[in-house]
C-alpha positions as CSV (number, residue, x, y, z in Angstrom):
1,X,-29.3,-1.3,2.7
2,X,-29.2,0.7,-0.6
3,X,-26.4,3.2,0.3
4,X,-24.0,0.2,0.7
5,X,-24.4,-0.9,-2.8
6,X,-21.6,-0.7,-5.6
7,X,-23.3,2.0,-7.8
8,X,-23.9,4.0,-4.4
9,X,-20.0,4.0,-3.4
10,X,-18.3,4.0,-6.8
11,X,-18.1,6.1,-10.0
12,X,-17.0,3.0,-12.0
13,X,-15.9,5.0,-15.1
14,X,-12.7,5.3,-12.8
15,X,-10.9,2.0,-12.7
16,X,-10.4,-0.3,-15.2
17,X,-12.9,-3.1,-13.4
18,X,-15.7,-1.4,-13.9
19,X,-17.2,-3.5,-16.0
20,X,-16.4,-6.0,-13.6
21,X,-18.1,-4.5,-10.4
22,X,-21.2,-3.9,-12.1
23,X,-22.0,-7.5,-12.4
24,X,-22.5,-7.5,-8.9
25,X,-24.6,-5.8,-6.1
26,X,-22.6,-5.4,-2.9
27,X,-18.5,-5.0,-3.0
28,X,-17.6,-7.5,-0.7
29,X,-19.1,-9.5,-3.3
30,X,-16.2,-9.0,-5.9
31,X,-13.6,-9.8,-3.8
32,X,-13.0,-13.4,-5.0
33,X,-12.7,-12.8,-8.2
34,X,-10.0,-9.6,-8.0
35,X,-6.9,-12.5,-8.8
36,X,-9.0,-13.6,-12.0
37,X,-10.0,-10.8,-13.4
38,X,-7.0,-9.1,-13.2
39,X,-5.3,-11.7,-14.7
40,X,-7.9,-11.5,-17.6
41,X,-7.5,-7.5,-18.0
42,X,-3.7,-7.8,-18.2
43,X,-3.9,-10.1,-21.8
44,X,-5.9,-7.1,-22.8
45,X,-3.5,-4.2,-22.4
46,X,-1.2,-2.7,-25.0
47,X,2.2,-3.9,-25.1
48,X,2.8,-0.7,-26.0
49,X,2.0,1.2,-22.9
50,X,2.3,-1.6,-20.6
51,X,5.6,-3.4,-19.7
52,X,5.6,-7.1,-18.0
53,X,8.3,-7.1,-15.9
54,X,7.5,-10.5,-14.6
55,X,4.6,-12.8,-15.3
56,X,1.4,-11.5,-14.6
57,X,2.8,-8.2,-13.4
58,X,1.6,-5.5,-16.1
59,X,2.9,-1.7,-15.2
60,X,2.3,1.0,-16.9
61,X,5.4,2.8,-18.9
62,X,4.7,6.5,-17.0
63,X,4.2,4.4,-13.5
64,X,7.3,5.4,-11.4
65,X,8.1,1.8,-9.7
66,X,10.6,2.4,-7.0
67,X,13.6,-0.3,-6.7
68,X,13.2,-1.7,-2.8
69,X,9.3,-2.2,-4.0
70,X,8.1,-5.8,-4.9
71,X,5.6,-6.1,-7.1
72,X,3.8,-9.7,-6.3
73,X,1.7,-11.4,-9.3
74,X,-1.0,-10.9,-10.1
75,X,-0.9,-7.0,-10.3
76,X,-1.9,-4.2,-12.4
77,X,0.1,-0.7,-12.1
78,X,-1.9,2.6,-13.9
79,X,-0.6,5.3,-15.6
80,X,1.4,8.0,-13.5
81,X,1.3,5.9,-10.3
82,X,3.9,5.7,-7.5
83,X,4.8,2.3,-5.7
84,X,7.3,4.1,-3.0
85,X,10.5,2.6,-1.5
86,X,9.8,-0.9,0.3
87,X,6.0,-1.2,-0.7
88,X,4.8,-4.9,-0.6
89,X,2.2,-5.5,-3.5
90,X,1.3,-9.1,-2.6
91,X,-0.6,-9.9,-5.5
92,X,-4.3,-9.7,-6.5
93,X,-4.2,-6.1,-6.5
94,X,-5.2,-3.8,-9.5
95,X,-3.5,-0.4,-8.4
96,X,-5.4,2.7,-10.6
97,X,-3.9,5.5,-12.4
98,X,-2.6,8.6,-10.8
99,X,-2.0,6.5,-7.4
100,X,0.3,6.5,-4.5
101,X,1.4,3.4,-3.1
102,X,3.8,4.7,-0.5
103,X,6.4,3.7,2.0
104,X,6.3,0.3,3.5
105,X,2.6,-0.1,2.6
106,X,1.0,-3.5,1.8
107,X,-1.3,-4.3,0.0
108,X,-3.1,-7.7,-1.0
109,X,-6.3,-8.8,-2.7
110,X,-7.1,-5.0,-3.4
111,X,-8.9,-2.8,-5.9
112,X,-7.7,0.7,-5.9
113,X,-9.3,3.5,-8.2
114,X,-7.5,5.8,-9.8
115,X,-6.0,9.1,-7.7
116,X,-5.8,6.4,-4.5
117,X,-3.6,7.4,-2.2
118,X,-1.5,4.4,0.5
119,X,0.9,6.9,1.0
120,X,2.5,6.1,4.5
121,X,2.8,2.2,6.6
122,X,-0.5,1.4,5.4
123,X,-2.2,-2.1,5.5
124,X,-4.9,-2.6,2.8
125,X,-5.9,-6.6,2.5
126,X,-9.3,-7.6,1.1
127,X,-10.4,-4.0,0.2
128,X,-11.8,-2.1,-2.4
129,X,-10.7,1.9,-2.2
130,X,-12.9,4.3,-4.3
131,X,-11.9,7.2,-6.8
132,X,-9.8,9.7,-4.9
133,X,-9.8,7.6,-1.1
134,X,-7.1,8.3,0.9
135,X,-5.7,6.7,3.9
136,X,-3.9,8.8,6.1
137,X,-0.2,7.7,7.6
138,X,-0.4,4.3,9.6
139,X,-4.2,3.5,8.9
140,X,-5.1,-0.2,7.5
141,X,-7.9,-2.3,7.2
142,X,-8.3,-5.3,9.2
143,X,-10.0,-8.1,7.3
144,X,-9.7,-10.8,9.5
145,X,-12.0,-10.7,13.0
146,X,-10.4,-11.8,16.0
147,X,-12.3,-15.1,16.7
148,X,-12.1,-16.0,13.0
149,X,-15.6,-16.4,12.2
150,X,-17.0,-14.7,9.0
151,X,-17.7,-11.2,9.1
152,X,-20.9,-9.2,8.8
153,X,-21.9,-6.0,7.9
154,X,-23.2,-3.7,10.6
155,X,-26.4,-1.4,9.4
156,X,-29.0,0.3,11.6
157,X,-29.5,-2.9,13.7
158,X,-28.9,-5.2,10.8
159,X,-26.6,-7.4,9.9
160,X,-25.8,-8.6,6.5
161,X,-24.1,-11.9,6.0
162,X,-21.1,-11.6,3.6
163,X,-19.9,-15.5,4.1
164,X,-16.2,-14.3,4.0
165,X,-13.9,-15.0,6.5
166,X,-11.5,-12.2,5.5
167,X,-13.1,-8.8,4.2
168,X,-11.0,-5.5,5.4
169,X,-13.1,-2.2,4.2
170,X,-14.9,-0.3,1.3
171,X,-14.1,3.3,0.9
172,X,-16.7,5.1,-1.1
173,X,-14.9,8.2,-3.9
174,X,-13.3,10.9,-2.0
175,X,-12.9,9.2,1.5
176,X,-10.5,10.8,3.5
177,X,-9.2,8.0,6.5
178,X,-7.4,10.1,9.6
179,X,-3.7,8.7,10.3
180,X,-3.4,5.8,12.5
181,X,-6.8,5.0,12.3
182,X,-8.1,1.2,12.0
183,X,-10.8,0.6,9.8
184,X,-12.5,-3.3,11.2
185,X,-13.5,-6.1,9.0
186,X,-16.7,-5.4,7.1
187,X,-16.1,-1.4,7.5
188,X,-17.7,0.4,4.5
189,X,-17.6,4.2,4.4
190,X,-19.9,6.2,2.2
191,X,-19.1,8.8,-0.5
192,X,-17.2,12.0,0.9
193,X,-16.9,10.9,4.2
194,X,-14.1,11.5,6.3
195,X,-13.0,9.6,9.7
196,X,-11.3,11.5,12.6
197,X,-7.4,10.5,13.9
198,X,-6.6,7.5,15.7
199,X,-10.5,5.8,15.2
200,X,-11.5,2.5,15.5
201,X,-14.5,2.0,12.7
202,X,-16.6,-0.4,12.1
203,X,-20.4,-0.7,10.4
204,X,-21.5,1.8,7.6
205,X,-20.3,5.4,8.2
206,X,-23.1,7.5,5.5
207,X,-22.1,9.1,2.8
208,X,-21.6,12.7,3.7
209,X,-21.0,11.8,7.1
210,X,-17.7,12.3,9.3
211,X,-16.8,9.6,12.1
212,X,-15.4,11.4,15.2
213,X,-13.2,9.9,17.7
214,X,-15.9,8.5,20.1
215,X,-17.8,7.0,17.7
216,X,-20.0,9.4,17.1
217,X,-21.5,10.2,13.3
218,X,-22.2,13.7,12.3
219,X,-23.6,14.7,8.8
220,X,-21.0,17.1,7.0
221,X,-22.3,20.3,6.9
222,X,-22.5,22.2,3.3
């Protein structure tokens, strides 16, 4: 189960939780942390480049922060990063640099790298989305399974236990996720993979692999 490992999905030199992820093995692993450790990087940051515009909210001064957009604590906004008209930050989300959080996306209990993009009706909950990922309009991860119970990972016949009861999906760097597509709980993508329109994921997708509509994996040809 190597490929599904943090240092096989993530550069971490590309958000500032790096040092953070590399304490553990497998990224479903950080997830119950993401609220404490962000509020433990934000006493860190320079006043200077960081405003607080409420407690536990720290946004970067070049961040463009639309109005209608609510910015739930605790949260961390990078450099350069949009958070569009009517975008719901919940909380317990550290949002990169360079990012788009667009129109009427949500997002909650969430590490995104920097040059994410959300960009369109997008549902991100109990996630981690690595450098450069991008979720096309009206895909989401679901992180809660439908009889409640807590969700496993899906690898080659095996299953690895995660013990969560809510875990949406980890996108590898450079994932590209086709619009409208629904990524299930315990989904993890590898590096440079890409999933067709309107799919319905779930289990390990290789890196270098694209998902098509029926299911089927195909390795990306160079």
């Amino acid at each position: 189960m190597s490929q599904i490992r943090i240092t096989e999905l993530f550069d971490l030199t590309h958000t500032l939780a790096g040092s953070y992820l590399a304490g553990f093995t497998y990224p479903w692993e950080a997830l119950a942390g993401i609220g404490d450790m962000i509020l433990r990087l934000g006493e860190t940051l320079d006043p200077a480049e960081y405003d607080s515009p409420s407690p536990h909210v720290w946004v970067h001064k070049t961040a463009h922060i639309f109005p209608s957009a609510y910015l739930g604590a605790p949260c961390i906004i990078g450099a350069r990063t949009e958070v569009r008209h009517c975008a719901f930050i919940r909380g317990n989300a550290l949002v990169g640099e360079d990012c788009v959080v667009g129109n009427s996306a949500e997002l909650k209990n969430v590490i995104l790298f920097d040059h994410v993009q959300t960009p369109h009706y997008n549902y991100v909950g109990d996630s981690i989305l690595g450098y450069y990922s991008h979720m096309g309009a009206g895909s989401i991860t679901s992180n809660v399974k439908s009889d409640k119970t807590p969700v496993v990972v899906k690898m080659d016949g095996q299953w690895q236990e995660t013990g969560l009861k809510k875990m949406g999906a980890m996108l590898g760097d450079h994932v590209e996720v086709g619009c409208n597509s629904v990524l299930n709980p315990g989904t993890i993508i590898g590096q440079d993979s890409s999933i067709y329109p309107t799919s319905c994921v779930r289990g390990v997708v290789p890196e270098e692999s694209i998902w098509k509509n029926d299911g089927v994996i195909i390795r990306k040809s160079r």
